[in-house]
C-alpha positions as CSV (number, residue, x, y, z in Angstrom):
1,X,-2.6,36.8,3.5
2,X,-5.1,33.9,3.0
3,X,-6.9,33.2,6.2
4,X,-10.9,32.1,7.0
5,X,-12.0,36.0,6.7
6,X,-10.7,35.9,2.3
7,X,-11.0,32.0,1.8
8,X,-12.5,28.3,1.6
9,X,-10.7,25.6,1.4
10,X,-12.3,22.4,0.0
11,X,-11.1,19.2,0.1
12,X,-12.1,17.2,-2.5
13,X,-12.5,14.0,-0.6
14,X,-15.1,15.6,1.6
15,X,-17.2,16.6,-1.6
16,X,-20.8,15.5,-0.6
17,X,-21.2,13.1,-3.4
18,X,-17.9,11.8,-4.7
19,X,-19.9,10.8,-8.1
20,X,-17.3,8.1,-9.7
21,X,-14.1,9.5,-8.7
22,X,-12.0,7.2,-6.4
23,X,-10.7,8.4,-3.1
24,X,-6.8,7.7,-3.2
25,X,-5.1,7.5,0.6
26,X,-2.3,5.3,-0.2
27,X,0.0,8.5,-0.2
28,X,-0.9,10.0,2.7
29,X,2.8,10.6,4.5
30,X,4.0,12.0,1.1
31,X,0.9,14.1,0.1
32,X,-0.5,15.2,3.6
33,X,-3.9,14.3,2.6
34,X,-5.9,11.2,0.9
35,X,-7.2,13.1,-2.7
36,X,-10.2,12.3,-5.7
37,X,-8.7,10.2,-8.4
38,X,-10.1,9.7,-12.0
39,X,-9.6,6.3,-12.2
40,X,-11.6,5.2,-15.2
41,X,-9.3,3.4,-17.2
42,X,-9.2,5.3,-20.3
43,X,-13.0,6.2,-20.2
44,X,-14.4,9.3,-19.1
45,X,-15.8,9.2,-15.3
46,X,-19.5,9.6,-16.2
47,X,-20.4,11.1,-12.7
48,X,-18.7,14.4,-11.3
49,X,-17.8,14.4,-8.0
50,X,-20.3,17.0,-6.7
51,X,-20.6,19.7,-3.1
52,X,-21.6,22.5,-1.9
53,X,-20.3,25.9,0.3
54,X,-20.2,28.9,1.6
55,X,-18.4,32.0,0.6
56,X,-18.1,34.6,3.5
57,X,-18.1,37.7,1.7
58,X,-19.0,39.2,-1.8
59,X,-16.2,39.5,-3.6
60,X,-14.0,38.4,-6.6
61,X,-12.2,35.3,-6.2
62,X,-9.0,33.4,-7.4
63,X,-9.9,29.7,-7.8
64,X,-6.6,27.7,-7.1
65,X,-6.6,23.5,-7.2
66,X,-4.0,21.4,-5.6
67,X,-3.3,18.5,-8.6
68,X,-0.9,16.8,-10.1
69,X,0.8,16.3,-13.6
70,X,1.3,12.2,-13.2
71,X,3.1,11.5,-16.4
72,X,5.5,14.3,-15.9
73,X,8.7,12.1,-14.6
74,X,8.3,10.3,-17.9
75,X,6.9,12.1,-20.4
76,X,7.4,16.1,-22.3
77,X,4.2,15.4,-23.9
78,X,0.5,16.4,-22.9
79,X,-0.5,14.7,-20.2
80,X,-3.9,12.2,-20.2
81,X,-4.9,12.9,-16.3
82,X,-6.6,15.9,-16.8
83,X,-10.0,17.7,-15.4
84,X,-12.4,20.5,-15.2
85,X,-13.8,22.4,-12.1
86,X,-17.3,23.3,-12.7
87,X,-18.8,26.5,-10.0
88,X,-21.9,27.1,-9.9
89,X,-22.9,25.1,-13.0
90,X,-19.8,26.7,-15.5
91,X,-16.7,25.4,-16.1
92,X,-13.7,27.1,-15.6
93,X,-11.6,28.5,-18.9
94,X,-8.8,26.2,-16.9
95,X,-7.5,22.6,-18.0
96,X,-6.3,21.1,-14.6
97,X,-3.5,18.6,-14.0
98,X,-1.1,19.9,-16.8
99,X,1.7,21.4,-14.3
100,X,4.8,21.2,-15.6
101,X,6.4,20.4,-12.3
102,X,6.4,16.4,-11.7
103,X,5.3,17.3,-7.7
104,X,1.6,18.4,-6.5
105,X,1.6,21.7,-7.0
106,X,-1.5,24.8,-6.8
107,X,-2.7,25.6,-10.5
108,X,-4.1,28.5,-11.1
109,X,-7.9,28.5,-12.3
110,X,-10.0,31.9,-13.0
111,X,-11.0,34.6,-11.3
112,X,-15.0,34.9,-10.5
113,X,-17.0,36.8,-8.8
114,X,-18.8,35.3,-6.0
115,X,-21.8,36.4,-3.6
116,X,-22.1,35.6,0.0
117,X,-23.6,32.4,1.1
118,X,-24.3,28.6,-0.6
119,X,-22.6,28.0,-4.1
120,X,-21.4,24.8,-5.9
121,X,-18.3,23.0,-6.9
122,X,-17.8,19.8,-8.9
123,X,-14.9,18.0,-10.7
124,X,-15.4,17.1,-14.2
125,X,-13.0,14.4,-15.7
126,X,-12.2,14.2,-19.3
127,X,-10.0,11.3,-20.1
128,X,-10.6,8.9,-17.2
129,X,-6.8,8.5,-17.1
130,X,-6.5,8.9,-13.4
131,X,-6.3,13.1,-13.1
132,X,-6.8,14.0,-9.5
133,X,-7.7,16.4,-6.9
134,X,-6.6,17.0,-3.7
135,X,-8.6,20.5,-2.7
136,X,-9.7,23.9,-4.1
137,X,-9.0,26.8,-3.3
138,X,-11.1,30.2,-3.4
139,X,-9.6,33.3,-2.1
140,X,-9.7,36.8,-2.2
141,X,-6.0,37.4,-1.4
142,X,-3.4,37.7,-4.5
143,X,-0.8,36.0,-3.0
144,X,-0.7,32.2,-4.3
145,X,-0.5,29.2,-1.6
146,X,2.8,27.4,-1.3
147,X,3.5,24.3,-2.6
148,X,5.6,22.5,-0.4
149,X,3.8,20.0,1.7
150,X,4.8,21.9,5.3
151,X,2.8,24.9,3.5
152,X,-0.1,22.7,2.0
153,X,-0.2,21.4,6.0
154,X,-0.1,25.2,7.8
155,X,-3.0,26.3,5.1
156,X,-4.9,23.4,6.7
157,X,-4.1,24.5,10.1
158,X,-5.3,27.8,9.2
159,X,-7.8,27.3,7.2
160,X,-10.1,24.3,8.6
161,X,-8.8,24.8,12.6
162,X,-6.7,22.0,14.5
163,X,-8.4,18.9,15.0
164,X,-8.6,17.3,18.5
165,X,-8.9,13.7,17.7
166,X,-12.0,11.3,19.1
167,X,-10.6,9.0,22.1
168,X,-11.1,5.9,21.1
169,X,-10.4,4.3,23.8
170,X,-7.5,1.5,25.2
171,X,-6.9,-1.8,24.1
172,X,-4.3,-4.5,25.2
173,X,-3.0,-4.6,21.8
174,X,-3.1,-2.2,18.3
175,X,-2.7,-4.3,15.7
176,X,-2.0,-1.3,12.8
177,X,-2.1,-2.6,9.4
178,X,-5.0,-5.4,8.0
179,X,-3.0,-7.5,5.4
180,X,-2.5,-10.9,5.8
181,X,-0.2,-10.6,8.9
182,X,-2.6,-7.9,10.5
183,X,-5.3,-10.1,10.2
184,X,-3.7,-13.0,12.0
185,X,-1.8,-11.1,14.7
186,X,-5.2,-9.5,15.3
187,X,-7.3,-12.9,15.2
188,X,-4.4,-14.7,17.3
189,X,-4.5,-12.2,20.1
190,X,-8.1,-12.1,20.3
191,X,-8.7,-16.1,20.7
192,X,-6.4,-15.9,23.6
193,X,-8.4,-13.3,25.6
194,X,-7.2,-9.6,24.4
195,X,-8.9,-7.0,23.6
196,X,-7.6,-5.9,19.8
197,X,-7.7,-2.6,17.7
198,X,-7.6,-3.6,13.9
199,X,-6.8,-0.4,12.4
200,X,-6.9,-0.8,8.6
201,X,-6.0,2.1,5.9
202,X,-8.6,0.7,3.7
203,X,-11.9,-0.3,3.5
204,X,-11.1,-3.9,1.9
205,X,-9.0,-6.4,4.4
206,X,-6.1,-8.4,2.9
207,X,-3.2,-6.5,1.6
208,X,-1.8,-7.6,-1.2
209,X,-4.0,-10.5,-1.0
210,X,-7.1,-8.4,-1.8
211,X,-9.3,-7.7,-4.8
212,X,-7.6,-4.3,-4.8
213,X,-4.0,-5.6,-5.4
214,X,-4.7,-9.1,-6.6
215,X,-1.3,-11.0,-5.6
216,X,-2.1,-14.9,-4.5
217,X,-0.8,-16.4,-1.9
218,X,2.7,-18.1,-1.4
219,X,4.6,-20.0,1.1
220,X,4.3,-23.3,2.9
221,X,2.3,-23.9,6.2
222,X,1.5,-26.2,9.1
223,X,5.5,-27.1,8.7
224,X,6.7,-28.7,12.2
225,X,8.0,-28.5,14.8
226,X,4.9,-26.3,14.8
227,X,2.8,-28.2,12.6
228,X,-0.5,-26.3,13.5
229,X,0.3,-22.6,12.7
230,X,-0.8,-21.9,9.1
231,X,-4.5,-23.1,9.7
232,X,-5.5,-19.6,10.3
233,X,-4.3,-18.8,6.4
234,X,-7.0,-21.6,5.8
235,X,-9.8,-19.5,7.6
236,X,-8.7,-16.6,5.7
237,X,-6.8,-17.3,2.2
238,X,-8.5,-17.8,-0.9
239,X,-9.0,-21.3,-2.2
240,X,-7.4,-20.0,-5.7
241,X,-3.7,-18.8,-6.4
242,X,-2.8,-16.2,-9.1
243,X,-2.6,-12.7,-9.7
244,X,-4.0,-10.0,-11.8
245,X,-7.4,-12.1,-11.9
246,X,-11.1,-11.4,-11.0
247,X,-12.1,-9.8,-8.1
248,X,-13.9,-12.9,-6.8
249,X,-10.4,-15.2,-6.9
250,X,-9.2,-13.1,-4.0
251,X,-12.3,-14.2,-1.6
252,X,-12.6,-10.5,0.1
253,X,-15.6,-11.1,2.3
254,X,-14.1,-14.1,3.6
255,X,-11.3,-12.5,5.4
256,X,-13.7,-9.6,6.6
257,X,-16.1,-12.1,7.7
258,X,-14.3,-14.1,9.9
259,X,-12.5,-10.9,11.4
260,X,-16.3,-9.5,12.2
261,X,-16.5,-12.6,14.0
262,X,-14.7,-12.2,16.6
263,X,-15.9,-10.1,19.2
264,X,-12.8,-9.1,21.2
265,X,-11.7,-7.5,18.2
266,X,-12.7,-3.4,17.1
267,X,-12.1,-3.2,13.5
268,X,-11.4,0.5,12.0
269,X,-11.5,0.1,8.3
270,X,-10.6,3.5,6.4
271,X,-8.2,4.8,9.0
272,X,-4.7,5.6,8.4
273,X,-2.5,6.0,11.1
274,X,-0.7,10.0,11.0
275,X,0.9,9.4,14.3
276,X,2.2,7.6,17.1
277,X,2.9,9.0,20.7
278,X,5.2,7.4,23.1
279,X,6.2,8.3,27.0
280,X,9.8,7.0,26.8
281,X,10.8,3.5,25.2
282,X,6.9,2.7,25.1
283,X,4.1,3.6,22.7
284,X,1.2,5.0,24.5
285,X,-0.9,5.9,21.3
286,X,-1.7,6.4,17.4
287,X,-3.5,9.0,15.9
288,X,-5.5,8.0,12.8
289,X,-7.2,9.6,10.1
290,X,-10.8,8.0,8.3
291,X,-9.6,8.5,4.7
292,X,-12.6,9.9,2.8
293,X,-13.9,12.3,5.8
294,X,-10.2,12.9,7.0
295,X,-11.1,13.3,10.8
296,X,-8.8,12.3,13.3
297,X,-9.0,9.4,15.8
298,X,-6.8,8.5,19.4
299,X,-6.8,4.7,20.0
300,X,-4.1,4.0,22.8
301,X,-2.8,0.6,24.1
302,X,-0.6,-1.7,26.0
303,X,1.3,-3.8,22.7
304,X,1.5,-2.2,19.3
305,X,2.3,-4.0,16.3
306,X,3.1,-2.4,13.1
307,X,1.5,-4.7,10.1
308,X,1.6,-2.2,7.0
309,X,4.1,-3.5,5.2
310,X,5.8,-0.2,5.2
311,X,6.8,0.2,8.7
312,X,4.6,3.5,8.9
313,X,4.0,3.1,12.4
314,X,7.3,2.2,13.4
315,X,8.8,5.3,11.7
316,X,5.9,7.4,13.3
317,X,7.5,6.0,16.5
318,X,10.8,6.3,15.8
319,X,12.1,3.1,15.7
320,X,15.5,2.4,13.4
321,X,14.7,1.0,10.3
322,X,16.9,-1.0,7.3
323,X,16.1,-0.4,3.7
324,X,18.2,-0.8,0.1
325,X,20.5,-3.8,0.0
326,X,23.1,-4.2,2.5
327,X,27.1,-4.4,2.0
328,X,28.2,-8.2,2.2
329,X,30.4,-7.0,5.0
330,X,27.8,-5.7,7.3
331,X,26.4,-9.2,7.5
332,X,28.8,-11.5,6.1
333,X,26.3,-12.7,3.2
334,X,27.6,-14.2,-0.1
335,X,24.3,-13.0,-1.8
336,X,24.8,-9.5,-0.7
337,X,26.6,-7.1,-2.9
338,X,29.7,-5.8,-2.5
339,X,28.9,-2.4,-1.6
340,X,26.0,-0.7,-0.2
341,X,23.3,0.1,-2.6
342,X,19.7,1.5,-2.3
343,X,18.3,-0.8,-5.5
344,X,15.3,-2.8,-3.6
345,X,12.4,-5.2,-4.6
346,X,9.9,-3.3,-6.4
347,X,5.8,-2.9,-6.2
348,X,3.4,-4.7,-9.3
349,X,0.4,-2.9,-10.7
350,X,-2.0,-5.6,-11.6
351,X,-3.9,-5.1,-14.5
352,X,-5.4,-7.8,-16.9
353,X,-7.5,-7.8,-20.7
354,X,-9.7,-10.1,-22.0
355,X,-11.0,-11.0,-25.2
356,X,-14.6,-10.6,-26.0
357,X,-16.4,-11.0,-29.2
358,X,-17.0,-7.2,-30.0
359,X,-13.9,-4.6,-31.4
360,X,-13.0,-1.9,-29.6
361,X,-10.7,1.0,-29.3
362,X,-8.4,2.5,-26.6
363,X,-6.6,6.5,-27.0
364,X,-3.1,5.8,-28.4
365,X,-0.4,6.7,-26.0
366,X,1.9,7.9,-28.6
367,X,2.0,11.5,-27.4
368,X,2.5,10.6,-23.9
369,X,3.1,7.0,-23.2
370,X,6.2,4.8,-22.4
371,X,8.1,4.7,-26.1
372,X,7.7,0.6,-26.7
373,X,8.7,-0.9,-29.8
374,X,8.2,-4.1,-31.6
375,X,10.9,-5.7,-29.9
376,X,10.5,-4.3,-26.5
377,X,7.0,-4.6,-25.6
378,X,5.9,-7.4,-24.0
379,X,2.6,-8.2,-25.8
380,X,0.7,-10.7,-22.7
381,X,-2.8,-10.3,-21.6
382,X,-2.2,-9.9,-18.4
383,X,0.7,-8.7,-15.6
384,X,2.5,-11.2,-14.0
385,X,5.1,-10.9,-10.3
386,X,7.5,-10.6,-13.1
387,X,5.8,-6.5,-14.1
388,X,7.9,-5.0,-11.4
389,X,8.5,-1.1,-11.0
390,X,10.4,1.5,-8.8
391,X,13.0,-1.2,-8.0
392,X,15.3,2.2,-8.4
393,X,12.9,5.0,-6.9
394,X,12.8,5.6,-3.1
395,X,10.5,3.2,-1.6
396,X,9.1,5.4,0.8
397,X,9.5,9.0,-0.8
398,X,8.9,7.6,-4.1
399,X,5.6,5.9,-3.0
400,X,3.3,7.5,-5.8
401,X,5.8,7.9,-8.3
402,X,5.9,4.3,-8.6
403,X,2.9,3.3,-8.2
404,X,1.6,6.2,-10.8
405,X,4.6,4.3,-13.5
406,X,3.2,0.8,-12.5
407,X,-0.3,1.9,-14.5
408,X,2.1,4.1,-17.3
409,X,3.0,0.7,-18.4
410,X,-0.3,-1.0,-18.2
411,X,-1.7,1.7,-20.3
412,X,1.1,1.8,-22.6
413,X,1.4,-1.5,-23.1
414,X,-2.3,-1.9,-23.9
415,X,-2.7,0.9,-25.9
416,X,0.3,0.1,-28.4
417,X,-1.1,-3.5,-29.2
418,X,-4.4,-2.0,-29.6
419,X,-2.7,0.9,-32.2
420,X,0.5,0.0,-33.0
421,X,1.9,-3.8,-32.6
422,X,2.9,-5.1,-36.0
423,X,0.0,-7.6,-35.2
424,X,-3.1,-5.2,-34.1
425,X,-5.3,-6.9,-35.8
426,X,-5.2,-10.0,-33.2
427,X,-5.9,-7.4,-30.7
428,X,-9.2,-5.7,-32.4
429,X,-11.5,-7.7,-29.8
430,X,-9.1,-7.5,-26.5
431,X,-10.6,-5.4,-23.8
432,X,-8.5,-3.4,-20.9
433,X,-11.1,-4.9,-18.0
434,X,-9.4,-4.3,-14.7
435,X,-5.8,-2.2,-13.9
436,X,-5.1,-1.7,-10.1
437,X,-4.5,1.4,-8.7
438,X,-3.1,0.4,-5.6
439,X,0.6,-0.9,-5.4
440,X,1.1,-3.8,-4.5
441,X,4.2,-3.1,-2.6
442,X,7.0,-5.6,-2.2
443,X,9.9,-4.0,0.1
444,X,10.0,-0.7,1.9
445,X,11.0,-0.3,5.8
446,X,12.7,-3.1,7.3
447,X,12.1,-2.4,11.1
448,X,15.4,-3.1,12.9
449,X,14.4,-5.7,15.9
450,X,16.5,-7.4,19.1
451,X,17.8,-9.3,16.4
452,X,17.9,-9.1,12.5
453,X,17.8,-12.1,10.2
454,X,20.8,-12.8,8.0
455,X,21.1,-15.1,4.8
456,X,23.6,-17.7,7.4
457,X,20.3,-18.1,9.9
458,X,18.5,-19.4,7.1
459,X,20.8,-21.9,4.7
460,X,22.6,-22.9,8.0
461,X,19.5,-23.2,9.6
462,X,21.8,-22.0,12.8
463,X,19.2,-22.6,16.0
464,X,17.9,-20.2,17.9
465,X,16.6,-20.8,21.8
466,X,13.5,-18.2,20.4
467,X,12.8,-20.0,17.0
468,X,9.1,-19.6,16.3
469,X,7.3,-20.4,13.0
470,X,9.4,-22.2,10.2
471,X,9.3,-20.3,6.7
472,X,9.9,-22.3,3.8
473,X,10.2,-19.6,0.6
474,X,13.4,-19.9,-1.6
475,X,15.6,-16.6,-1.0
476,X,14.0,-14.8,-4.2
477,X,16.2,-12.0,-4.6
478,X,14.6,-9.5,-7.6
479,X,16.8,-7.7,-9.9
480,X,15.8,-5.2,-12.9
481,X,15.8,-8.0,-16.1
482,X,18.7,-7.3,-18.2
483,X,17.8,-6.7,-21.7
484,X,14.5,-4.2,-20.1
485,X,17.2,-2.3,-17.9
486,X,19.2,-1.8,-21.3
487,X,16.1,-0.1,-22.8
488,X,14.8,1.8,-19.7
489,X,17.8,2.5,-17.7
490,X,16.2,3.6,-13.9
491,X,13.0,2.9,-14.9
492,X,12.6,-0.8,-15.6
493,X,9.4,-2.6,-15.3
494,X,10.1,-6.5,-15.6
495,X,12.0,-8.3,-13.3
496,X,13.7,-11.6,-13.2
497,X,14.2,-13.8,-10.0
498,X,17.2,-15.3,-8.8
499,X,16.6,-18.0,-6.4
500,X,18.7,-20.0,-3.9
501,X,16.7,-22.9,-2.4
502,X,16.0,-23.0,1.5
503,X,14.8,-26.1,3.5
504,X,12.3,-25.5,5.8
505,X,13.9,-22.9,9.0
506,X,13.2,-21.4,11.9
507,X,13.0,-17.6,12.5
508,X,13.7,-15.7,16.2
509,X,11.3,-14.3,17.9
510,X,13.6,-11.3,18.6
511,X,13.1,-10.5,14.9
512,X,9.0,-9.7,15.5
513,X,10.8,-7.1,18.4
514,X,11.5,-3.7,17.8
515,X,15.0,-2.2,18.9
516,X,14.2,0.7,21.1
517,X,10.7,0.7,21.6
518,X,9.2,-2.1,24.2
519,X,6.1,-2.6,23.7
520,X,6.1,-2.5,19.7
521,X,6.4,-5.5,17.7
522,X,6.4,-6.3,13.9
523,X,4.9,-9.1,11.5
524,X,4.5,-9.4,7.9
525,X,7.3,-7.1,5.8
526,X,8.2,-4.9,8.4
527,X,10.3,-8.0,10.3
528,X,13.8,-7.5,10.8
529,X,16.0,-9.3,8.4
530,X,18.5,-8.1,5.9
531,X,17.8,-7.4,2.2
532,X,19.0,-11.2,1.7
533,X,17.5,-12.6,3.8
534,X,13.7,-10.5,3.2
535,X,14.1,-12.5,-0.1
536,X,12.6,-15.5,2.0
537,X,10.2,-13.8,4.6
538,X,8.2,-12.1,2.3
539,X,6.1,-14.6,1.1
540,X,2.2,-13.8,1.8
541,X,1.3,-17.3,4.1
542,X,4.4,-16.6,6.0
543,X,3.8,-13.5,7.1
544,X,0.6,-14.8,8.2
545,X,2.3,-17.6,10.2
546,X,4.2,-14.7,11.8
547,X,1.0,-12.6,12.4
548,X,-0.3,-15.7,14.7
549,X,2.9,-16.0,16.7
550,X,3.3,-11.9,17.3
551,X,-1.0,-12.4,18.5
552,X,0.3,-14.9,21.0
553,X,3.6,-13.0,22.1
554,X,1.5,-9.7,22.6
555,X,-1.3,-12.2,24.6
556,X,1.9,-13.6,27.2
557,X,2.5,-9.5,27.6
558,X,-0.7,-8.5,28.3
559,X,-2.1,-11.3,30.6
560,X,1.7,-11.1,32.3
561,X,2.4,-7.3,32.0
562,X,5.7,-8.2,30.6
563,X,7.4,-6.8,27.5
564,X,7.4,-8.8,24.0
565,X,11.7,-9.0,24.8
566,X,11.4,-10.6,27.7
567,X,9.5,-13.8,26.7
568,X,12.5,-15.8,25.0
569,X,14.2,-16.0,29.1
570,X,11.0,-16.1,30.9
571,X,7.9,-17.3,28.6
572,X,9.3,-19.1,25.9
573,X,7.5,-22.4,27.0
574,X,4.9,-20.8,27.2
575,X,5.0,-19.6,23.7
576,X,6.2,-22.9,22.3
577,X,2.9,-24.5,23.7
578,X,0.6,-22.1,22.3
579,X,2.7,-22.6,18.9
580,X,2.4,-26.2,19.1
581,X,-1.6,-25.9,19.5
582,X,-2.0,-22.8,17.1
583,X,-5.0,-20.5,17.3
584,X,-6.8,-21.3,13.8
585,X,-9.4,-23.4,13.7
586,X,-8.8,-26.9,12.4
587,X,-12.7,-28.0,11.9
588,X,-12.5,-25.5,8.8
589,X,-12.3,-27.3,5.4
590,X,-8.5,-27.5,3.9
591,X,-8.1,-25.9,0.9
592,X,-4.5,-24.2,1.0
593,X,-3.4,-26.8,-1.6
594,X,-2.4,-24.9,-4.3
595,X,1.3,-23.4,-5.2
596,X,2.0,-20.2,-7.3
597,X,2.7,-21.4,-10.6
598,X,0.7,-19.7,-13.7
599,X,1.9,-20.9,-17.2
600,X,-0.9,-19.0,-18.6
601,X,1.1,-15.9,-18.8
602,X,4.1,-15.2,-20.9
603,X,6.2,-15.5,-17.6
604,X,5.1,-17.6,-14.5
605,X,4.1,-15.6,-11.5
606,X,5.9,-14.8,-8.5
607,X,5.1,-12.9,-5.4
């Protein structure tokens, strides 16, 4: 039996120096644990990741690592994300990452002999094609560790002790998620007088509106009747559109900057939120974990709103959630299709090349790469909205699968003009600079509110006694483009857009209102609307607008100790006045001018 007496468990994101690996905790509900990740884009890391420990007692040990064979959904052949565990100085005989499961899995390593007391451990990547590491494993026991996640969780339990997580403290109102609608529902708030918890998975704000994801803006603001919401997007947006561009486009700092600003708002960057307590229909608490360290946290509050994009915390909670495309008789929409499906928008993987005035070379892919051909890769210099994967994968379950096929066509794509295309030779000087490793997600949860958003609310523009902000995005529906879903059945990666233009309409409050749970509200992705009608909300500056009218809604709660239901019969006015006034700042120069339109690329961009 492995226990504390016969083992150490090391987790690799707690190595004392990380060297150039990349600590990875998008996946955290599917992995049960942020990991190291090799993300060098085809060139070897030239820094191990590097710590020390203690073995308990002399003896001869069985070195086990918790990895993962990326490329296995796709590909037979050997697989590029690959690494070596150096103890003591030596590397082990053992290759790691080349499992021929498509799940994270325990492989084996050597057996050494140890003595008590210090020793070293260190990962050593060889390809810089995104191997990774969740933990090691040293024990004297025989018996290997499970590899389902609810073993990988009780070898935690028993191995490193239960946590008790550090209090916090209480807020009027947990703002969980720091995208663009995190930022505003956590800025709005705070103008009015709350007192906000930001908590933020990573340490970059923004979303999918951040150097790490690289997707620009869309969407109309300061529309009336409530002409003054939007000029918190001006604060906070970029004064550049695009995607897949520099780092610099996406203006980073600025969004942090004006969120450090504001002093009635605690801003936890690097925490993800693991769990959510509630005492009835109410939320009393999260749980949250600091990604790299992965110690626990206990902020609790009066008004939570979920702002990830995936509905994380509204799952954690409980709450009812939509997902897939809806049956046109549920709803009675035209656009829908006939029958219930699960086929969803899917999440982009930036990446972009440039070319330079030197040659150079990139590994061909041939061995283990997407099988492209002259007439079905798509030879651009850069991703557009359009590069689209995992629109058939689970959106939840299937997080890292799509993400981890999102950079399998980056790097396939690049790599066969580099060694293959019929014209190469125009591609001698073009350098792979940037390819993200975070998804930029598109549609996962829909959190079901008081009231969910069909396709009629928004082409009849049918009134509502709680409209709020007015969103103005066509309903861009997403579908798996023809001639790529006859070459890559299940696994397309290009998308094409069908549109049905919208005038300008207003959208319930109900909809920012969790069914179930009172005091939990929603803005950005996570609002309730149908698969149709998330076709129009989703665009970046709208869920910003929202943000800013969820701020305000959770304010009227607080100062009023009401729930965020009761404000459409008894604070609506209320609400409408703040709307009317807005909480950006207006003596902040204009520069949310520009549309999302790139002709640069092969195909323009969407979001």
């Amino acid at each position: 039996m492995i226990t504390k007496e016969n083992s150490v468990l090391l987790l690799a994101t707690r190595f004392t120096d990380r060297g150039d690996w990349t600590v990875d905790q998008q996946f955290i509900p599917q992995t049960g644990s942020s990991y190291l990740l090799a993300h060098g884009i085809g060139t070897p890391l030239g820094k191990d990741a590097f710590t020390t420990f203690d073995i308990p007692e002399e003896g001869d040990y069985t070195l086990w690592v918790r990895t993962k064979n990326w490329t296995r959904p796709w590909s037979d052949g050997p697989t590029p994300g690959i690494f070596r565990v150096l103890l003591d100085g030596e590397a082990d005989g053992t290759v790691f990452g080349t499992g021929e499961t498509d799940a994270w899995y325990w492989q084996k390593g050597s057996v050494r002999h140890f003595g008590k007391g210090a020793h070293t451990a260190a990962l050593r990547d060889l390809t810089g094609f995104d191997g990774r590491c969740d933990a090691l494993l040293l024990t004297l026991d025989a018996a290997a560790p499970g590899d389902s996640l609810e073993e990988y969780r009780a070898l935690r339990r028993s191995l490193l002790g239960e946590e008790t997580p550090a209090d916090k403290g209480h807020f009027d109102f947990v703002v969980v998620g720091g995208g663009i609608a995190g930022i505003c529902a956590a800025l709005s708030a705070a103008r009015l007088g709350a007192r906000v918890a930001l908590v933020h998975d990573r340490y970059i704000l923004g979303g999918n509106n951040s150097s790490e994801v690289r997707l620009g803006l869309g969407g109309m603001i300061n529309l009336p009747p409530y002409g003054s919401l939007g000029y918190m997007l001006n604060e906070i947006g970029p004064e550049r559109g695009g995607n897949a561009r520099g780092a610099h486009y996406y203006e980073d700092e600025r969004k942090m900057r004006v969120v450090l600003a504001e002093k009635n708002i605690t801003l936890f960057p690097g925490y993800s939120v693991v769990g959510a307590e509630r005492n009835g229909d109410r939320v009393v608490s999260v749980t949250a974990m600091e990604v790299a360290g992965q110690t626990l946290i206990r902020i609790s509050g009066d008004v939570f709103s979920d702002c990830t994009g995936d509905g994380n915390l509204a799952a954690l909670a409980g709450a009812e959630s939509l997902s897939g495309r809806e049956a046109r008789s549920e709803f009675g929409e035209s656009l829908a299709p006939e029958t219930r499906d699960s086929l969803h928008m899917g999440g982009t993987i930036g990446w972009y090349c440039e070319v330079r005035n030197t040659p150079c070379s990139f590994p061909d892919s041939f061995d283990w790469g997407l099988p492209l051909g002259e007439l079905t890769v798509e030879p651009v210099h850069r991703s557009t909205g359009a590069w689209e994967v995992g629109m058939h994968y689970d959106s939840v379950a299937d997080a890292e699968k799509t993400r981890d096929y999102g950079m399998y066509v980056a790097y396939s794509t690049f790599s066969y003009c580099k060694n293959r295309y019929s014209a190469k030779e125009d591609w001698e000087c073009t350098h792979l600079i940037w390819v993200s490793h975070v998804l930029g997600r598109r549609e996962t949860r829909r959190v079901r509110g008081e009231y969910v958003l069909r396709q009629q609310d928004i082409l009849k523009k049918i009134p509502h006694e709680d409209g709020t902000a007015s969103l103005s995005w066509n309903i861009d529906l997403h579908f798996p483009r023809t001639d790529n879903s006859r070459n890559f059945p299940g696994d397309e990666w290009l998308s094409e857009s069908r549109t049905t233009p919208v005038d300008p309409y207003p959208i319930p409050l109900r909809c920012f209102c969790a069914k179930g749970i009172e005091n939990l509200m929603m803005a950005g992705r996570t609002i309730s609307v149908t698969h149709v009608a998330f076709g129009s909300t989703h665009a970046p500056r709208t869920s910003g607008m929202v943000g800013e009218v969820v701020g305000m809604a959770a304010w009227l709660c607080i100062r009023d100790g009401i729930l965020p239901r009761d404000i459409p019969a008894s604070r609506m006015e209320e609400l409408r006045a703040l709307m009317r006034r807005g909480t950006g700042r207006t003596d902040v120069q204009y520069n949310q001018f520009y549309t999302l339109i790139d002709n640069t690329a092969k195909q323009i961009e969407s979001i």
